[in-house]
DSSP file (Angstrom, degrees, kcal/mol; ACC not computed):
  #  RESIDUE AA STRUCTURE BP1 BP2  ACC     N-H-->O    O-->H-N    N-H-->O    O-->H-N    TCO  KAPPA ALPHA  PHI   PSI    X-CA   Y-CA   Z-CA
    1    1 A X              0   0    0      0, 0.0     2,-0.5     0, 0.0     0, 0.0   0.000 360.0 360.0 360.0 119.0  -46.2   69.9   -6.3
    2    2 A X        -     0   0    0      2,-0.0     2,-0.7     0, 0.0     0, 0.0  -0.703 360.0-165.3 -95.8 135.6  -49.3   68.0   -7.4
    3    3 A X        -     0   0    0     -2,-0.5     2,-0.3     2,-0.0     0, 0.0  -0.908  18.3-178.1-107.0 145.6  -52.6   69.1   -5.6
    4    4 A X        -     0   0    0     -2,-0.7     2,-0.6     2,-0.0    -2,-0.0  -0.993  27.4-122.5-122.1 142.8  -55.1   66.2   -6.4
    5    5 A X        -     0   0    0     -2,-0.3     2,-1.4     2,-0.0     6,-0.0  -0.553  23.2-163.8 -84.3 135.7  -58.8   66.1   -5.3
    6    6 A X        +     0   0    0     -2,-0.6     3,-0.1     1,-0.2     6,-0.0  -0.864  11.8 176.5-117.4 136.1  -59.4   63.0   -3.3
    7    7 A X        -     0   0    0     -2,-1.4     2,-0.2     1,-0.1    -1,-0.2   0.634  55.6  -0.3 -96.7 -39.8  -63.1   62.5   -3.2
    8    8 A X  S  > S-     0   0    0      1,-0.0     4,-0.8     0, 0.0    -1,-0.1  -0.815  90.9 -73.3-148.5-172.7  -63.7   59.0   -1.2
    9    9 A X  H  > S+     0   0    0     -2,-0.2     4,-1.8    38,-0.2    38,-0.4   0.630 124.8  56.3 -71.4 -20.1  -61.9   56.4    0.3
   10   10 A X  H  > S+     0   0    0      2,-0.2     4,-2.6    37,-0.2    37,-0.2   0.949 107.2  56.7 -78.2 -46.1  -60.5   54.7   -3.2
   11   11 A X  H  > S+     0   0    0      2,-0.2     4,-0.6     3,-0.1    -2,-0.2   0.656  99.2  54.0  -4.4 -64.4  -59.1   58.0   -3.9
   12   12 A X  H >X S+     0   0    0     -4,-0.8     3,-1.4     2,-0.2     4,-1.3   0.989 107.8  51.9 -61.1 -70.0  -57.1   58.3   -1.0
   13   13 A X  H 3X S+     0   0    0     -4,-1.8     4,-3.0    31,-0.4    -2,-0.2   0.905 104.9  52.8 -38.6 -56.0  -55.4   55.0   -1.7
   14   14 A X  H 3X S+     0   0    0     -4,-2.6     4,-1.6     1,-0.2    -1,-0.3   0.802 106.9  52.5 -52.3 -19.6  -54.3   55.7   -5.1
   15   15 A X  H <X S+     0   0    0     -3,-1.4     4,-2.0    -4,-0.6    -2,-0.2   0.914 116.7  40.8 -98.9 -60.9  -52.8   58.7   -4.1
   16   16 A X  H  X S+     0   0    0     -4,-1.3     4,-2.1     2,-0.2     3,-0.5   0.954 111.5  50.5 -33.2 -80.1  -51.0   56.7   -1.5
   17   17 A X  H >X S+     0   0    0     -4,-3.0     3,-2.8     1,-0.2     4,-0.6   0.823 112.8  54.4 -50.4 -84.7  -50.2   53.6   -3.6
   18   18 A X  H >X S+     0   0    0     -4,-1.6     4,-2.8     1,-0.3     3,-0.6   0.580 111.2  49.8  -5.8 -65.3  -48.7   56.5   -6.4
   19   19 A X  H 3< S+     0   0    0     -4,-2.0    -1,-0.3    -3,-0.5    -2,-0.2   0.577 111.0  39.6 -74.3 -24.3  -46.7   57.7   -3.8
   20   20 A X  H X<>S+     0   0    0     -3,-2.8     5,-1.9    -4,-2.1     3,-0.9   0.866 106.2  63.8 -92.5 -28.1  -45.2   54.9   -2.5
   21   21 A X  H XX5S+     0   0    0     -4,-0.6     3,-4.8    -3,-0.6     4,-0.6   0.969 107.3  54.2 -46.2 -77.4  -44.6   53.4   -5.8
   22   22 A X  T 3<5S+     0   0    0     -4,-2.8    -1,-0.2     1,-0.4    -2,-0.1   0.319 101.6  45.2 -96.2  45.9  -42.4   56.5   -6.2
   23   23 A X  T <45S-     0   0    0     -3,-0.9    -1,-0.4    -2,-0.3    -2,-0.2  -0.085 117.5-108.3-130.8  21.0  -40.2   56.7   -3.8
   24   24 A X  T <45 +     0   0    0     -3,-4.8    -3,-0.2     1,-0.1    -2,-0.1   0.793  64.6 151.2  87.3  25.4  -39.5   52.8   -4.3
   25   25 A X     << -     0   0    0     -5,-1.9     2,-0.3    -4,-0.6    -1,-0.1  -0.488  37.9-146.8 -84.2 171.0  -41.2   51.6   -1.2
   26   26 A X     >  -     0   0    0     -2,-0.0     4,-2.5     0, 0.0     0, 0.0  -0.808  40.1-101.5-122.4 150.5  -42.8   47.9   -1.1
   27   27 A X  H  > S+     0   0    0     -2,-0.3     4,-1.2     2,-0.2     5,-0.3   0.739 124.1  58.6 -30.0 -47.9  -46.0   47.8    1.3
   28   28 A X  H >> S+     0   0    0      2,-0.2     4,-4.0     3,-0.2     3,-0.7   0.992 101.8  46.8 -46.7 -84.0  -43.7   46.3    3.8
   29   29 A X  H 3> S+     0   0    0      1,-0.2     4,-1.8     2,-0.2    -2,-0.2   0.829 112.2  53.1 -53.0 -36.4  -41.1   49.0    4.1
   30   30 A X  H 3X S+     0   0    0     -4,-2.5     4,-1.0     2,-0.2    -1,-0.2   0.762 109.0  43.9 -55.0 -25.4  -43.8   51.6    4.4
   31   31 A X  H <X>S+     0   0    0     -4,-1.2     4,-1.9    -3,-0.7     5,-1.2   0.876 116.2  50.0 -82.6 -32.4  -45.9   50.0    7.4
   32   32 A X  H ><5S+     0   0    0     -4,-4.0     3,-1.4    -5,-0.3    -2,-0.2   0.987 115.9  43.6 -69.5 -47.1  -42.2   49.2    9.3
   33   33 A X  H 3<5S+     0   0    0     -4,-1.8    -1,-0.2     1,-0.3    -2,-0.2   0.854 122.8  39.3 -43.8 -47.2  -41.3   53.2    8.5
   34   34 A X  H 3<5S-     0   0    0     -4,-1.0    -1,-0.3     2,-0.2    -2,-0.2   0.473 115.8-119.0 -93.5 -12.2  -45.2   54.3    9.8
   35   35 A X  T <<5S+     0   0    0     -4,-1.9     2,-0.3    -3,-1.4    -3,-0.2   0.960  71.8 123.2  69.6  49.2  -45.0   51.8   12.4
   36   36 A X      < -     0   0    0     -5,-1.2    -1,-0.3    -6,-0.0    -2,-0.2  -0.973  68.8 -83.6-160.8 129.2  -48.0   49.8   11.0
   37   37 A X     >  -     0   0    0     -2,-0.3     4,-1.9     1,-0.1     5,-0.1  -0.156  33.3-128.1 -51.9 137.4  -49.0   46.5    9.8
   38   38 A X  H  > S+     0   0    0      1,-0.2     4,-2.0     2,-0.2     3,-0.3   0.994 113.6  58.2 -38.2 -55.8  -48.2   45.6    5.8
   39   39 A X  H  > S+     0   0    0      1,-0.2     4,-1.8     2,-0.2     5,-0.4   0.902  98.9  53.6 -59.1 -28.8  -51.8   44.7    5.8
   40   40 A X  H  > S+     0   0    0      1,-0.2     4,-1.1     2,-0.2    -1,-0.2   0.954 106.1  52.6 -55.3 -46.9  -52.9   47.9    6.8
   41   41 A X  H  X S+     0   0    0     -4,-1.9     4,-2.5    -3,-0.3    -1,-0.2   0.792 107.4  51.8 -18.6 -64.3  -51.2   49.4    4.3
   42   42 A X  H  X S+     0   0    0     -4,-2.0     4,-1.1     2,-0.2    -2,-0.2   0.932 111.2  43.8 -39.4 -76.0  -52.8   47.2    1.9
   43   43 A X  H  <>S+     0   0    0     -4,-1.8     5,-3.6     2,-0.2     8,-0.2   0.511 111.6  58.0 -65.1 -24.4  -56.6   47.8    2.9
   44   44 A X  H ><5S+     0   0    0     -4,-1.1     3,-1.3    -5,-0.4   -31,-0.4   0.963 104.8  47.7 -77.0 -56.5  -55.7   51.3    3.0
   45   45 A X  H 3<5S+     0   0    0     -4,-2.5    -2,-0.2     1,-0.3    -3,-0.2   0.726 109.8  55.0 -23.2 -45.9  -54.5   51.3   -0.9
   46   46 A X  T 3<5S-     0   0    0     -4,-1.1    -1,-0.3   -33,-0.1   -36,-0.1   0.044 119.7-107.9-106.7  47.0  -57.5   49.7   -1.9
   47   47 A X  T < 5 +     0   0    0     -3,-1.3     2,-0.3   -38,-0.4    -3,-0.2   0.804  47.8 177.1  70.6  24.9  -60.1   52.3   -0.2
   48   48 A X    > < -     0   0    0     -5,-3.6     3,-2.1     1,-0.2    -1,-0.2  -0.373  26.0-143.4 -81.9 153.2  -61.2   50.1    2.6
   49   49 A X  T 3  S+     0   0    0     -2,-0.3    -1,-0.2     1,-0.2    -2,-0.1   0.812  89.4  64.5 -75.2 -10.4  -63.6   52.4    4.5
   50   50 A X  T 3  S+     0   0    0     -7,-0.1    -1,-0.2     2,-0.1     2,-0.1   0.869  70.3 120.4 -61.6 -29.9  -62.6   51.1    7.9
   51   51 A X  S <  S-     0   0    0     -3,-2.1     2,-0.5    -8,-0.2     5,-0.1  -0.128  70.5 -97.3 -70.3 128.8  -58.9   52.2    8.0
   52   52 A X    >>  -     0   0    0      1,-0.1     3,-2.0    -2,-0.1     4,-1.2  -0.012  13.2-143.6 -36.8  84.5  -58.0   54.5   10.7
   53   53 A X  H 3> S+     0   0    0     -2,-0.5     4,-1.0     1,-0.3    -1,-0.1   0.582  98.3  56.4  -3.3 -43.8  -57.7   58.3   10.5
   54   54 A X  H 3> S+     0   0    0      2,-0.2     4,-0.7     1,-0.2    -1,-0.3   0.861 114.4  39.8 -95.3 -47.0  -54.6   58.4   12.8
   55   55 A X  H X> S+     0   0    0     -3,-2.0     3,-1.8     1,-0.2     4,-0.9   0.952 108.0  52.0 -84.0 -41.7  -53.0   56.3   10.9
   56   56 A X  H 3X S+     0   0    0     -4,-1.2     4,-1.2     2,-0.2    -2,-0.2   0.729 101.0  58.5  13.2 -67.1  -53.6   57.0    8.0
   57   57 A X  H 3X S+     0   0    0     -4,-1.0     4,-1.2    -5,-0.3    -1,-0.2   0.803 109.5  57.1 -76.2 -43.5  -52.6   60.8    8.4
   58   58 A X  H XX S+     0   0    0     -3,-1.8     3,-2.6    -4,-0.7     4,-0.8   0.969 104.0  58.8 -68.5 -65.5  -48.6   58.7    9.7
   59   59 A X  H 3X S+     0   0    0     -4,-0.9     4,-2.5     1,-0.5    -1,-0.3   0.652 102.1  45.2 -77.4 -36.6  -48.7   57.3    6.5
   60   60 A X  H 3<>S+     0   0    0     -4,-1.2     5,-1.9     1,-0.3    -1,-0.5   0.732 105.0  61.9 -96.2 -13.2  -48.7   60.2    4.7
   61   61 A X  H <<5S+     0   0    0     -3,-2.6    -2,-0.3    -4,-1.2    -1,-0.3   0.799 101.1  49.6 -50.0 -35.0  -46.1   61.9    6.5
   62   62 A X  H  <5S+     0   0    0     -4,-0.8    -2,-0.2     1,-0.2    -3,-0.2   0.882 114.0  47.0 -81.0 -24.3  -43.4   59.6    5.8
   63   63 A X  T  <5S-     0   0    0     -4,-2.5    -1,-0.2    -5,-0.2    -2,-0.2   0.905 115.6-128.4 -55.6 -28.2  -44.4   59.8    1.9
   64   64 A X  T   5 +     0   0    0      1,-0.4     2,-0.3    -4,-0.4    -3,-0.2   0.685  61.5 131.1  76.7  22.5  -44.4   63.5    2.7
   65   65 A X      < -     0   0    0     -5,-1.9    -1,-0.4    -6,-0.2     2,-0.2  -0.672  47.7-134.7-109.4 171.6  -47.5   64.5    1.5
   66   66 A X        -     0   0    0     -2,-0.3     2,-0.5    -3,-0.1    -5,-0.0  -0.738   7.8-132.4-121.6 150.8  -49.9   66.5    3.3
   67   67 A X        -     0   0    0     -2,-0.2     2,-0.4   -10,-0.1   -10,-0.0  -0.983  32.5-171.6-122.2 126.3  -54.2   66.1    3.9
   68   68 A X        -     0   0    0     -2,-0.5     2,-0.5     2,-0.0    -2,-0.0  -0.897   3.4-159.7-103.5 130.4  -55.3   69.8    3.1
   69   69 A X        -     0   0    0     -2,-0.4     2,-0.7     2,-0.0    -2,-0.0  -0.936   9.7-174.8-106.7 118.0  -59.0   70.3    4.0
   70   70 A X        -     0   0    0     -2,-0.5     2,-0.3     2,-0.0    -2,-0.0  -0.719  10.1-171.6-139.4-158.7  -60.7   72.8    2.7
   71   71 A X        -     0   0    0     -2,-0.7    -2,-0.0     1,-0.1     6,-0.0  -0.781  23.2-138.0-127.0 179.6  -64.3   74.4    3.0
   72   72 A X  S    S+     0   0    0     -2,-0.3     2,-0.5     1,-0.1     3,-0.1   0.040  72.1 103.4-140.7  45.5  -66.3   76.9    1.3
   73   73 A X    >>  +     0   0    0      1,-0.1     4,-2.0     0, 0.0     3,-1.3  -0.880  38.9 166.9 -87.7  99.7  -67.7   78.5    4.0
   74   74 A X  H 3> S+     0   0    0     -2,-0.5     4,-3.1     1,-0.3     3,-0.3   0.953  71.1  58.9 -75.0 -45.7  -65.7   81.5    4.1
   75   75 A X  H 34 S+     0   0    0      1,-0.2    -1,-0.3     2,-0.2    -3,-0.0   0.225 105.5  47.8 -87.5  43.8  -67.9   83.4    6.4
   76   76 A X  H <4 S+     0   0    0     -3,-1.3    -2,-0.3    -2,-0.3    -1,-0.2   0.276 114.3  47.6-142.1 -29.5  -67.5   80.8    9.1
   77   77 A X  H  X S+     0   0    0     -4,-2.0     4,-3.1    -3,-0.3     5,-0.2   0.776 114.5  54.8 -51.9 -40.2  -63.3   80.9    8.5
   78   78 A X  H  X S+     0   0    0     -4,-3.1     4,-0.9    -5,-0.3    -3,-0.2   0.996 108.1  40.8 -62.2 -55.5  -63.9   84.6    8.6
   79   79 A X  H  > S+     0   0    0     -5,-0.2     4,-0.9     1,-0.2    -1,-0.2   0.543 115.2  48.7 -84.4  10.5  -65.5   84.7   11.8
   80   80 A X  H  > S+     0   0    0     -4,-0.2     4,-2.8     2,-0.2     5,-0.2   0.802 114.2  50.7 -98.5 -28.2  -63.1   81.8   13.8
   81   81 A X  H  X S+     0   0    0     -4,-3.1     4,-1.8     2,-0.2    -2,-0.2   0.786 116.5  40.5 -64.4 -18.1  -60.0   84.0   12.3
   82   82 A X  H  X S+     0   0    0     -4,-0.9     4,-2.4    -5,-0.2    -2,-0.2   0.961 117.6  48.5 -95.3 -61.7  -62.1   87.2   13.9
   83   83 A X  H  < S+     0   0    0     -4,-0.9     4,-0.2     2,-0.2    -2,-0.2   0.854 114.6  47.0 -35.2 -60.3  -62.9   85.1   17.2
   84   84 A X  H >< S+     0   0    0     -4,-2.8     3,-2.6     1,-0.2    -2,-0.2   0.997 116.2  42.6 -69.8 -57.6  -59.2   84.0   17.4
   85   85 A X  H >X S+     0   0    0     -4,-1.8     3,-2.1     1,-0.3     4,-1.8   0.904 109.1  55.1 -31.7 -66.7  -57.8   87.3   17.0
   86   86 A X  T 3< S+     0   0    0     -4,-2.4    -1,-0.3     1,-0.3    -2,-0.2   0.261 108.8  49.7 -31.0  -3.9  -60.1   88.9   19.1
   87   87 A X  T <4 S+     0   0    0     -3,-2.6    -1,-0.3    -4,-0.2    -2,-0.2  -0.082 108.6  52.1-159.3  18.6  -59.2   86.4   22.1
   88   88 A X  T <> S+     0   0    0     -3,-2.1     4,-1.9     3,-0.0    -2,-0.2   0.225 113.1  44.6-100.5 -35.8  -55.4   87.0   21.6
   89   89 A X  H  X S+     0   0    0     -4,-1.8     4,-2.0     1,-0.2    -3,-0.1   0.801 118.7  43.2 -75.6 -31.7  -55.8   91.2   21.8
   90   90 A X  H  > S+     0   0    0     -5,-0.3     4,-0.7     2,-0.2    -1,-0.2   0.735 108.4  53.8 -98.3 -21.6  -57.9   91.0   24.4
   91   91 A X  H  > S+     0   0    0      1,-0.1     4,-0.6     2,-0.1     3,-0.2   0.983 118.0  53.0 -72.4 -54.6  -55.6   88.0   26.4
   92   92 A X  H ><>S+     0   0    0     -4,-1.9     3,-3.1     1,-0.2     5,-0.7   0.856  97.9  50.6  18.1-103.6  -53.0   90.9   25.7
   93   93 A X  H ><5S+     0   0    0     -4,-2.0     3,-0.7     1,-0.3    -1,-0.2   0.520 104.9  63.9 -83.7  -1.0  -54.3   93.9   26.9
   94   94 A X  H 3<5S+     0   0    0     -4,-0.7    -1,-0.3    -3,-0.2    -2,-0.2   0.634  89.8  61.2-102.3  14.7  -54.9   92.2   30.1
   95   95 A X  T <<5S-     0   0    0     -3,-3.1    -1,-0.2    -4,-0.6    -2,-0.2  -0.137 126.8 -98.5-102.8  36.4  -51.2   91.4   31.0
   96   96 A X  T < 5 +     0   0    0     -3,-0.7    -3,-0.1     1,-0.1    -2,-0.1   0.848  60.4 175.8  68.3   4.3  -50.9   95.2   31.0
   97   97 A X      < -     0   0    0     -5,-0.7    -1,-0.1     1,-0.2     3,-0.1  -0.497  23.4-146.3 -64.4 140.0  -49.4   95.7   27.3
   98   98 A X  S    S+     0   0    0      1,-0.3     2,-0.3    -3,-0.1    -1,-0.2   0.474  71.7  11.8-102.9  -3.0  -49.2   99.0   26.8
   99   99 A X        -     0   0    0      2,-0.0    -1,-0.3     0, 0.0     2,-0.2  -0.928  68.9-179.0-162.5 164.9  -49.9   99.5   23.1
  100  100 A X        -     0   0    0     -2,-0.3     2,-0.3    -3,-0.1     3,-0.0  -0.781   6.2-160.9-174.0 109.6  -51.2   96.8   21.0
  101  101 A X    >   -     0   0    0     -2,-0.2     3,-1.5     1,-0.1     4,-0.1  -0.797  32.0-123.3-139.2 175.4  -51.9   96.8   17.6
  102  102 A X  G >  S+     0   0    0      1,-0.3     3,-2.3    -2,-0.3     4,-0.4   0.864 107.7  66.6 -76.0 -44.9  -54.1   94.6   14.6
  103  103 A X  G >  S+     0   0    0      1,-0.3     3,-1.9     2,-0.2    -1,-0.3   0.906  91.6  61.7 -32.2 -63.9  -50.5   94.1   12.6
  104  104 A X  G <  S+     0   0    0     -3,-1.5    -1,-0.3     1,-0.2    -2,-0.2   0.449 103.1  47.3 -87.4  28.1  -49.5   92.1   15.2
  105  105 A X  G <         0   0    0     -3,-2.3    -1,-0.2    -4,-0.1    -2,-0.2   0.325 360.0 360.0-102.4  -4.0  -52.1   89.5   14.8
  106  106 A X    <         0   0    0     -3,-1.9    -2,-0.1    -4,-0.4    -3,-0.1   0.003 360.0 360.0 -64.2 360.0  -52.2   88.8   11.6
């Protein structure tokens, strides 16, 4: 598994264009798979900053790659993982569960 950082929109494309390149695709066979215009495809490859999130995101499921984000505020992950928990234990213990414990929120 290769993790790459992709920094802007030009970034994103290569990563793409690599990917399609090696699974043997043409621009063509990738938009009919993603259900998407060649030319989007295209404009997408070369970074243009317009191209649509939604699609996008299709494209890179049928390559089979993934868009990982992440951040580096940890104590604002910490406190929505604390938040979420909290608001499953407590959804819980009002349907009458009779024991209930942190394991099984985790």
């Amino acid at each position: 598994m290769i993790h790459e950082n992709i920094t802007d929109a030009a970034a994103f494309g290569c990563a793409v264009r690599l990917a399609r390149k090696e699974r043997g695709l043409s621009q063509r066979a990738l938009a009919e798979r993603c259900g998407c215009s060649q030319r989007f495809i295209s404009e997408l490859e070369r970074g243009k900053q317009t191209a649509e999130l939604g699609k996008a995101i299709q494209v890179l499921a049928v390559l089979g790659m993934r868009l990982h984000v992440e951040t580096s505020d940890v104590r604002g992950n910490a406190r929505v993982a604390v938040d979420g928990v909290t608001k499953r234990v407590a959804a819980n213990l009002s349907k009458t569960t009779p024991r209930v414990t942190l394991s099984d929120y985790l």
